[in-house]
C-alpha positions in Angstrom: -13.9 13.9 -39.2 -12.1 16.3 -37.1 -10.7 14.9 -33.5 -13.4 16.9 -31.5 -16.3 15.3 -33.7 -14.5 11.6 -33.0 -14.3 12.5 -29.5 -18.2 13.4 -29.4 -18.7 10.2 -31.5 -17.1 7.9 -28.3 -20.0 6.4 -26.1 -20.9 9.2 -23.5 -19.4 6.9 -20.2 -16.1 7.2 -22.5 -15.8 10.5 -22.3 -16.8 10.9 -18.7 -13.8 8.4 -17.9 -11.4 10.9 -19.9 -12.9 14.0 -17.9 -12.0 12.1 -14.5 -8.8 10.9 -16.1 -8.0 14.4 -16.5 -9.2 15.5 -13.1 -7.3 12.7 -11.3 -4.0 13.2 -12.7 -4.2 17.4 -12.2 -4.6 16.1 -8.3 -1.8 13.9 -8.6 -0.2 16.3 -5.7 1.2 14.4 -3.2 3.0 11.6 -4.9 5.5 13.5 -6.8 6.5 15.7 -3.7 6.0 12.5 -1.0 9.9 12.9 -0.3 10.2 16.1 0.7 6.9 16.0 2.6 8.3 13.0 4.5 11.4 14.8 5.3 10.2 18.0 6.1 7.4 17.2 7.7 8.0 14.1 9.3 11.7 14.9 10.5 12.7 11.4 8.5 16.3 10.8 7.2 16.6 10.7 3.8 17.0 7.1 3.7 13.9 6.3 5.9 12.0 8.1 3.5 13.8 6.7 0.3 13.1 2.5 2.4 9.7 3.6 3.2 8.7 4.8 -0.5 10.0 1.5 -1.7 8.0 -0.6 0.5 5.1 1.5 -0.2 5.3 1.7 -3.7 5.0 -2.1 -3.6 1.0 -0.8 -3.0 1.4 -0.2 -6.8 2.2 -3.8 -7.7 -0.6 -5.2 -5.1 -3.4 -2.5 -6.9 -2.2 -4.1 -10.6 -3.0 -7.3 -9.5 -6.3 -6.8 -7.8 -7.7 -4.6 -10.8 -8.5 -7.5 -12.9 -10.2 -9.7 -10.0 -12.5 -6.7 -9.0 -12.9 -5.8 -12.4 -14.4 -9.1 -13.4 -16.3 -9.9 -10.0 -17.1 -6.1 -9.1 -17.6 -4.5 -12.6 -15.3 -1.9 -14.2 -17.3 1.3 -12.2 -16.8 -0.6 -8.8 -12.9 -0.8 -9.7 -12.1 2.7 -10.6 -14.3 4.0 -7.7 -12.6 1.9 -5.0 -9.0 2.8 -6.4 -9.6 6.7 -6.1 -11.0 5.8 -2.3 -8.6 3.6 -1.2 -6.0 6.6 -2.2 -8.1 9.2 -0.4 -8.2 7.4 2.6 -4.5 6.4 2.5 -3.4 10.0 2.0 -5.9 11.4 4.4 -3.9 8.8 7.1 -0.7 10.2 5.8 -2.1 13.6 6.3 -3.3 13.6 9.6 -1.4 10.8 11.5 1.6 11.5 13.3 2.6 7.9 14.6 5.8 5.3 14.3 7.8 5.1 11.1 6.0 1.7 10.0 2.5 3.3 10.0 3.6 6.0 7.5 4.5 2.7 4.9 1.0 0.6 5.9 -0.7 4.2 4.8 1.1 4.4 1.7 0.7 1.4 0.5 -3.2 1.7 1.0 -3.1 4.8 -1.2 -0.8 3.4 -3.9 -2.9 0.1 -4.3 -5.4 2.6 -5.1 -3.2 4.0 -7.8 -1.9 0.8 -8.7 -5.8 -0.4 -9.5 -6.8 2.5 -11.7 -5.1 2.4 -14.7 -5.7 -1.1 -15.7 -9.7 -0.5 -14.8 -9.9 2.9 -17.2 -8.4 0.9 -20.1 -10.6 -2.6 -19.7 -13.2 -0.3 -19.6 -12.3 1.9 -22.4 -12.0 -2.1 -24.1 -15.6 -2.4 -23.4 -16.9 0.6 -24.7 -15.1 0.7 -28.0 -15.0 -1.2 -31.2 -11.6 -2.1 -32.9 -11.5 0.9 -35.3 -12.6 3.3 -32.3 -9.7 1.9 -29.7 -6.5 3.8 -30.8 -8.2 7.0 -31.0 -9.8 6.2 -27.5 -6.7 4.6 -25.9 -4.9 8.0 -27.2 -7.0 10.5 -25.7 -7.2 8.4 -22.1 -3.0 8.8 -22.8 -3.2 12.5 -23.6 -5.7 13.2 -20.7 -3.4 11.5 -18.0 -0.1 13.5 -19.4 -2.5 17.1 -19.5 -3.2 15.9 -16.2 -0.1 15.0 -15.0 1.1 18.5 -16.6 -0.6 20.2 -14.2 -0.7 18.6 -10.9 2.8 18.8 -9.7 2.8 22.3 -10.5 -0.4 22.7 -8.4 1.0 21.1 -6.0 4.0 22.6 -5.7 2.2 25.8 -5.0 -0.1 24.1 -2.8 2.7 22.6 -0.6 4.1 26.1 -1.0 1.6 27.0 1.4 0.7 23.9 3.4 1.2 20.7 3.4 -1.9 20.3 4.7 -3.8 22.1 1.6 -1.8 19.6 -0.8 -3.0 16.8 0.5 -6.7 18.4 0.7 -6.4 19.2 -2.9 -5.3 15.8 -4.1 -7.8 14.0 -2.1 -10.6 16.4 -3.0 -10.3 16.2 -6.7 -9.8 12.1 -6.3 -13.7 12.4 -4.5 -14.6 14.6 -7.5 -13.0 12.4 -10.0 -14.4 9.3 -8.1 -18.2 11.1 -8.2 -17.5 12.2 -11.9 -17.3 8.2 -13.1 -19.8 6.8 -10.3 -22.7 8.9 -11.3 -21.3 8.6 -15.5 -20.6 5.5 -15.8 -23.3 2.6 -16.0 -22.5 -0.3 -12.8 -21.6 -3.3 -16.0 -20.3 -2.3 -18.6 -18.8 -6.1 -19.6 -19.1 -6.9 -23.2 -21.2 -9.7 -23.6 -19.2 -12.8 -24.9 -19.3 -13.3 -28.4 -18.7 -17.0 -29.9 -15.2 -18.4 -30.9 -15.2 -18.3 -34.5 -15.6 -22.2 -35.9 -12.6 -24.5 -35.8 -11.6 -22.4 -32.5 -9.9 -24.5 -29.7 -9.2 -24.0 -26.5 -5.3 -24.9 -27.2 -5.6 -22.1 -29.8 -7.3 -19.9 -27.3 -4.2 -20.8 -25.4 -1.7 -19.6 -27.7 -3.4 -16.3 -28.1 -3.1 -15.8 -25.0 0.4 -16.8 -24.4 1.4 -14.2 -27.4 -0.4 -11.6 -26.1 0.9 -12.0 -22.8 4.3 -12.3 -23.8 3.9 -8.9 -26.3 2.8 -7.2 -23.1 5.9 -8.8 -20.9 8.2 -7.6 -23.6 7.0 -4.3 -24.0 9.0 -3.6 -20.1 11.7 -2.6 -22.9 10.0 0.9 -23.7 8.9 0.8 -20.2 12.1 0.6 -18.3 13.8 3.4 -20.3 11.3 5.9 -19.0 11.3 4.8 -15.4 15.2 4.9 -15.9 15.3 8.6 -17.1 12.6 9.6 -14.1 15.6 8.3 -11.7 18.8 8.8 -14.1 18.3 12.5 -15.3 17.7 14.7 -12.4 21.6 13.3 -11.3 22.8 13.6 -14.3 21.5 17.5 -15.0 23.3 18.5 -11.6 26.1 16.1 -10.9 27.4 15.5 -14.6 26.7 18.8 -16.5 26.6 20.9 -13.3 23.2 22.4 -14.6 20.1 24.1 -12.8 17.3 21.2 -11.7 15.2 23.7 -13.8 16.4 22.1 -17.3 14.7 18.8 -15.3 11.7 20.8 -15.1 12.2 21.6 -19.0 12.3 17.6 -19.6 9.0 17.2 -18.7 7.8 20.4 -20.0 9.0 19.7 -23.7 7.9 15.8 -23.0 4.0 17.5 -22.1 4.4 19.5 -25.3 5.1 16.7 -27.8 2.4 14.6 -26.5 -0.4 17.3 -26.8 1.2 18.5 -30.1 2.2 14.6 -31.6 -0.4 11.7 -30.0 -3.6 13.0 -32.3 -1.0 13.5 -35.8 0.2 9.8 -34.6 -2.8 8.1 -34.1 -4.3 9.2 -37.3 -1.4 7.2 -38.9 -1.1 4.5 -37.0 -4.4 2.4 -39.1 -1.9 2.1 -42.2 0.6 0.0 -40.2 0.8 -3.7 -38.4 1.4 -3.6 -35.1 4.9 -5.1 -35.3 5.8 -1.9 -37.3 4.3 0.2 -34.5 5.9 -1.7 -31.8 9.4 -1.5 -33.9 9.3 1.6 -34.8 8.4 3.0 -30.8 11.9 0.6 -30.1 13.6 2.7 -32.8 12.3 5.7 -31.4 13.5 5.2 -28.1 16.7 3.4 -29.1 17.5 7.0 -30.9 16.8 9.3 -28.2 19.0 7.2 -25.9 21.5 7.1 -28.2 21.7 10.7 -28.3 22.1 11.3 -24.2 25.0 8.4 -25.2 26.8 10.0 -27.8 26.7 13.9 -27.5 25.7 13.9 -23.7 24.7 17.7 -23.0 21.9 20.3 -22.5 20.8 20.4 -25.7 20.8 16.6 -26.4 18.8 16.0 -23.3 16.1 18.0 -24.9 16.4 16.9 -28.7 16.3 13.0 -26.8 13.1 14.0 -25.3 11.1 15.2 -28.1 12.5 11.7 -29.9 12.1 9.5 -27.3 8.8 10.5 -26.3 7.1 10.1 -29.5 8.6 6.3 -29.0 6.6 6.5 -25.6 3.4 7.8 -27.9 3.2 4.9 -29.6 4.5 1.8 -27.5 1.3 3.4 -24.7 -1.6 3.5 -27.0 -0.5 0.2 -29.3 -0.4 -2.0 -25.9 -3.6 -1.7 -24.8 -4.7 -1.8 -28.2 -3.8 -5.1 -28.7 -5.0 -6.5 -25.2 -8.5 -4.9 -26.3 -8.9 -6.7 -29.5 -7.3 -10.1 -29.4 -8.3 -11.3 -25.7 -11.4 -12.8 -24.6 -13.8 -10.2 -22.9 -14.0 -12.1 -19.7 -10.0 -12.0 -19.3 -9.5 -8.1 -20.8 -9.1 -6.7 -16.8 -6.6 -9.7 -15.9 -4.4 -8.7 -19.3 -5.0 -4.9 -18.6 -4.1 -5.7 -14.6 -0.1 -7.6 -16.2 0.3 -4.4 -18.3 -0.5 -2.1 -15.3 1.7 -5.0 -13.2 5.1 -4.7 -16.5 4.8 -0.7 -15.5 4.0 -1.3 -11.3 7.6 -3.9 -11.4 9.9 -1.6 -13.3 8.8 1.7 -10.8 10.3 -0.7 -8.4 13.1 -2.4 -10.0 14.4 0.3 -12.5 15.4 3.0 -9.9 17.9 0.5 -7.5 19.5 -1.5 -10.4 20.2 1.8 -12.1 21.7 3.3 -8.8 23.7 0.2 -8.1 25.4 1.0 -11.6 25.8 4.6 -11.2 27.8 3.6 -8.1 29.8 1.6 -9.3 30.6 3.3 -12.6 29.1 6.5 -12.8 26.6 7.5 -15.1 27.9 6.0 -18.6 26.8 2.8 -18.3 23.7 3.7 -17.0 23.5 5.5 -20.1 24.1 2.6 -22.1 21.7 0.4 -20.5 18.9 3.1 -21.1 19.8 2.6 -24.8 20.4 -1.4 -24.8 16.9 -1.9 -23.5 14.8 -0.5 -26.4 17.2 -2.2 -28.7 16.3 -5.7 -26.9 13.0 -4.6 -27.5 12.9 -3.9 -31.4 14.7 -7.3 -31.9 12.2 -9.2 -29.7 9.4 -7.4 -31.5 10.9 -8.5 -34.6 10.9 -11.8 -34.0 7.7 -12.5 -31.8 4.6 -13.7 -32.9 2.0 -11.0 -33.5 -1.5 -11.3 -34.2 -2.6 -9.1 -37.1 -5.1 -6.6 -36.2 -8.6 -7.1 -35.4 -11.2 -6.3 -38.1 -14.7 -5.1 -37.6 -17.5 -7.1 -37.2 -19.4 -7.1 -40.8 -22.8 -6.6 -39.9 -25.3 -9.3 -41.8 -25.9 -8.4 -45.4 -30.2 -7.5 -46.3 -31.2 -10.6 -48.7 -30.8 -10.0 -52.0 -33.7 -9.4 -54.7 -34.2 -10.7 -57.8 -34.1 -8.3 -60.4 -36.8 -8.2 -62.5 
């Protein structure tokens, strides 16, 4: 079956989440040019505005954590629909209120809980709606959505802010209200999978120790994480400090990283059923741990870009094997509260990544920061080769028609 048929063959709410994926991340204006806005706008230093997006971004932590909660209490619909509101309404505040310093941080932390919450929803949802042999084909189009998405929004909004301010945060907040009415009226209220009985001999100690494995695998997996939050923070320096180059080869980065996804993640996925997840998870590690060897070793223009097409296939695989394995070896009432630590492993490194990383650079310029970038995935592939990991869930057989004799 071709990708479009498998896509048509995911429950209709699925795609409908996908379609608002898509539509949320191509408003993703404001976030990636909040900086400049607050500097140029709002006549802030450079470090007010580099304090105040740290204490806001801690809104991203704070929406991880309440996703599961809400999920389970509110349903998955009332979760995604409150995160794209509560960043409306904190952008629209940023927008239009011009008051003390402080008030700038309480806004943006409204509107990045908002973030925060979202992601974790969308994949316990996409959980719910899937079987285990539909999930990595799911979980992969949800991943390719967001990049498209993402693809397009800053660019938008450049053009947008270009103009106005004003009309980028209008456009971002309008297409959150269109993405928000997209899954309210799509999506059913519950989608909750309806508990299914531990298989016999089960025990709540076992129970126990699945979930301690699976929440370590997710823990661990801030290894292929922190690389990518490093390289958000480490490259854009390194491009026009270190190689004295245009910020347009950043530009590039994410340009080539767009292309591999949309060109790689469907090729991937079709693979990935012939291996365990350990091989996945190593072979992500191995991934990454190459493409930051490369920015190590033969640090240049062209190795920036041959380590992003390599590293980002890494990223391919380490974002659609995660929730994967959340989906298919946790209980269905505790799917959002795994989904909400996986949002939370991504939420902490956004926060930690970027000032460890700059404390290094400062005190010994941008070679060790290299070489932590390429330590951390190979911590990873020698934790994932260790750890315990659950082989991979089979379908559910369905109950066999009662022979006949033969005659």
């Amino acid at each position: 079956m071709s990708w479009l048929g498998r896509f048509q063959a995911l429950p209709r709410p699925l795609r409908m989440l996908v379609y608002a994926s898509f539509i949320n991340r191509a408003g993703m204006f404001v976030f990636p040019l909040l900086a400049v806005y607050l500097v140029q706008s709002r006549h802030l230093s450079t470090g007010e505005a580099g304090v105040l997006i740290s204490v806001g971004s801690t809104g991203l932590l704070a929406g991880s954590l309440l996703s599961g909660p809400i999920c389970a209490r509110a349903g998955r619909r009332a979760a995604l629909v409150s995160s794209l509101l509560l960043n409306a309404v904190g952008y629209l505040g940023l927008a239009l209120l011009d008051g003390p310093t402080w008030t700038y941080a309480v806004l943006l932390f409204v509107a990045l809980v908002g973030m925060g919450m979202f992601a974790p929803a969308a994949n316990t949802l996409i959980a719910d709606l899937t079987q285990p042999e539909q999930r990595p084909f799911a979980y992969t189009v949800s991943y390719l959505a967001n990049n498209l998405g993402m693809g397009v929004g800053p660019l938008l909004g450049g053009f947008a802010a270009a103009y106005s301010y004003q009309l980028m945060f209008a456009g971002n907040i309008l297409l959150g209200l269109l993405a928000a009415a997209t899954i309210w009226f799509f999506v059913p209220a519950d989608t909750r999978r309806v508990p299914t009985a531990s298989p016999a001999g089960t025990t709540r100690r076992a129970g126990l120790l699945r979930d301690i494995d699976v929440a370590v695998l997710v823990v661990v997996s801030i290894c292929f994480v922190a690389p990518l939050i490093g390289l958000e923070y480490t490259l854009p320096l390194a491009v026009t400090t270190v190689l004295h180059s245009s910020v347009a080869v950043v530009g590039a980065v994410y340009t080539i990283n767009s292309v591999v996804v949309v060109s790689a993640s469907l090729l991937i996925e079709k693979r990935m059923k012939a291996y365990s997840t350990r091989a996945l998870l190593i072979a992500a590690g191995l991934l990454w741990s190459t493409g930051m060897a490369i920015l190590v070793f033969a640090f240049s223009l062209p190795a920036v870009l041959l380590s992003t097409v390599v590293w980002t296939l890494g990223e391919i695989i380490a974002s659609v094997v995660v929730p994967t394995y959340i989906a298919d070896h946790v209980q269905e009432h505790r799917v959002g509260s795994f989904m909400a630590l996986n949002g939370f492993v991504l939420s902490s490194a956004r926060l930690v990544v970027p000032m460890g990383l700059g404390f290094v650079w400062q005190a010994g310029g941008h070679r060790p920061v290299l070489l932590l970038l390429l330590l951390t995935p190979v911590v990873g592939v020698v934790a994932f080769a260790v750890l315990r990991i659950r082989p991979a869930a089979r379908p559910v057989p369905t109950p066999a028609e009662p022979a006949t004799a033969s005659p």
